[in-house]
C-alpha positions in Angstrom: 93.2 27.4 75.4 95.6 25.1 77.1 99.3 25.5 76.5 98.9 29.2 75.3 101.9 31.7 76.5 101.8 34.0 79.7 99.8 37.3 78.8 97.8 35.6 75.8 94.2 36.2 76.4 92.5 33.1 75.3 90.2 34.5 73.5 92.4 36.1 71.2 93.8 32.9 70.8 91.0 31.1 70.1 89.7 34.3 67.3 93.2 33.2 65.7 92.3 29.9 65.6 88.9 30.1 63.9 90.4 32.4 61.4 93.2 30.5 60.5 90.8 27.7 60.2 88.4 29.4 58.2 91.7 30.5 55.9 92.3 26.8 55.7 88.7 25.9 54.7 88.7 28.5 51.8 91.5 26.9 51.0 90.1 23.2 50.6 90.7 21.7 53.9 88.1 20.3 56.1 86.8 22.6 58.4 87.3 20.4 61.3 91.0 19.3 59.9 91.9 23.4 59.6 90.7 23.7 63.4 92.9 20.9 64.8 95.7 22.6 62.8 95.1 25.9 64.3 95.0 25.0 67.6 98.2 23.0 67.4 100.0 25.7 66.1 99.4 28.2 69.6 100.5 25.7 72.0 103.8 26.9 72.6 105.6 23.2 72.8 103.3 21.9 69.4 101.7 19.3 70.4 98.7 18.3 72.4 96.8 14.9 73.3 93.7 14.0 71.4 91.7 14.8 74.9 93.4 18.0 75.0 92.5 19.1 71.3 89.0 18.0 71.9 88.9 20.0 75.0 90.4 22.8 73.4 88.1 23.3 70.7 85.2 22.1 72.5 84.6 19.0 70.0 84.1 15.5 70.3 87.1 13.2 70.4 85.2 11.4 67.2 85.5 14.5 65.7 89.5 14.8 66.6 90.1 11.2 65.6 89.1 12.0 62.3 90.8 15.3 62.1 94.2 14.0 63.1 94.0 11.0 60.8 93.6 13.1 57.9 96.5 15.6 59.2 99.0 13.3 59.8 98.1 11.3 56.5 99.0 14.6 54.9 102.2 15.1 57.1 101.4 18.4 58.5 101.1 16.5 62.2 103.1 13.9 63.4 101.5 11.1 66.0 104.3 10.6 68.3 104.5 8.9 71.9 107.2 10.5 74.7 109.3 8.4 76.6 107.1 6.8 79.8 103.9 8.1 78.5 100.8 6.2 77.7 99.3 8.4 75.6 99.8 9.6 72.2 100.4 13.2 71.6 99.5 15.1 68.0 102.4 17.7 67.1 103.3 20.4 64.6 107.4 20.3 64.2 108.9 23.8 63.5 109.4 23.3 60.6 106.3 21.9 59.0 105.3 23.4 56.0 108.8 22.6 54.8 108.4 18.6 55.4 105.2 19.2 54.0 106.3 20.4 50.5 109.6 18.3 51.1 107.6 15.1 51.0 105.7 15.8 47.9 108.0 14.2 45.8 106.7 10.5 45.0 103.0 12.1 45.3 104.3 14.2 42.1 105.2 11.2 40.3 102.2 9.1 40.8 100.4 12.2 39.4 102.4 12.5 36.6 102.2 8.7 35.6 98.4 8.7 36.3 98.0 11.4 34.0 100.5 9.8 31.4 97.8 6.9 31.6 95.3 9.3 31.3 96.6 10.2 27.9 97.1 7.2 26.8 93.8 6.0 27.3 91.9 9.2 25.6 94.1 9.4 23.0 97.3 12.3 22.8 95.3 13.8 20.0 91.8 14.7 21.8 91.2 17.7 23.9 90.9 15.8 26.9 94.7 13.9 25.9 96.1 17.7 25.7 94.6 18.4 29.1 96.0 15.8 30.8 99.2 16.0 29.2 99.9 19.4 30.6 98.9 18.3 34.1 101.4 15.3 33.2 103.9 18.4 32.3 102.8 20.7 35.4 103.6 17.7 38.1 107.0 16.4 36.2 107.8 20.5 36.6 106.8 20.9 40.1 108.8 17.5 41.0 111.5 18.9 39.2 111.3 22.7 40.8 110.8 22.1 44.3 114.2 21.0 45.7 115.7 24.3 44.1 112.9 26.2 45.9 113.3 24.6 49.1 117.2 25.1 48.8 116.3 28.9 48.4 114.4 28.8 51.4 117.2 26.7 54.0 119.7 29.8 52.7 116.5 32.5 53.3 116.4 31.2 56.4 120.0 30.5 57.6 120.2 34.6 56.2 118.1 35.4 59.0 119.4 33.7 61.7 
């Protein structure tokens, strides 16, 4: 794998990689989307060209294109371009899954409007109106829980350094 540590063995590397992409696709992900993910997180610096990902996982670069689309559309990759460079370069930041959950915000409203409209249109009174009033009530919580959590976690980690 390129950009793996001195005294990695590659293939151990690469084991961790299917697994964690497997993990992924248990998970929901897109098998190819969870591979990508994987093999940007060994690379000791994060990030890796489109070329180099393909290369990596012995894939197509149609097969990255889509892969990083759908990542950074989700924010757990950024697209980014260094100074002088002509190519783009795909990259985790070390602190990813925090941004990811960090960002969630406006995605938890949306939710809980659509639902809202949901119940409006079915009626607050039908089964359907309860159901989507409690996912109306689960997003407004999450949207309203989340900061605290990810307060928890800054002192969790500032704990630890």
């Amino acid at each position: 794998m390129t950009n793996t540590p001195e005294g990695r063995e590659a293939t151990d590397v690469d084991r961790f990689v299917e697994r964690f992409a497997l993990l992924l696709t248990d998970a929901g992900l897109a098998r190819m989307p969870s591979r990508v993910f994987g093999a940007l997180l060994v690379t000791d610096d994060g990030k890796l060209t489109a070329g180099d990902i393909a290369d990596t996982l012995q894939v197509s670069p149609a097969a990255v294109s889509g892969a990083v689309r759908y990542l950074v559309q989700v924010g757990l990759i950024v697209r980014r371009r260094d100074p002088g460079e002509r190519r783009d370069h795909y990259e985790v930041t070390d602190d990813m899954w925090y941004e990811a959950y960090a960002n969630r915000d406006q995605q938890f409203t949306a939710w809980a409007e659509l639902m809202k409209e949901g119940v409006a249109a079915v009626g607050p009174e039908t089964k359907a109106g309860w159901r989507l009033e409690t996912s109306r009530q689960f997003f407004e919580f999450l949207r309203s829980e989340i900061p605290e959590l990810l307060a928890k976690w800054r002192e969790y980690q500032a704990e630890r350094r």
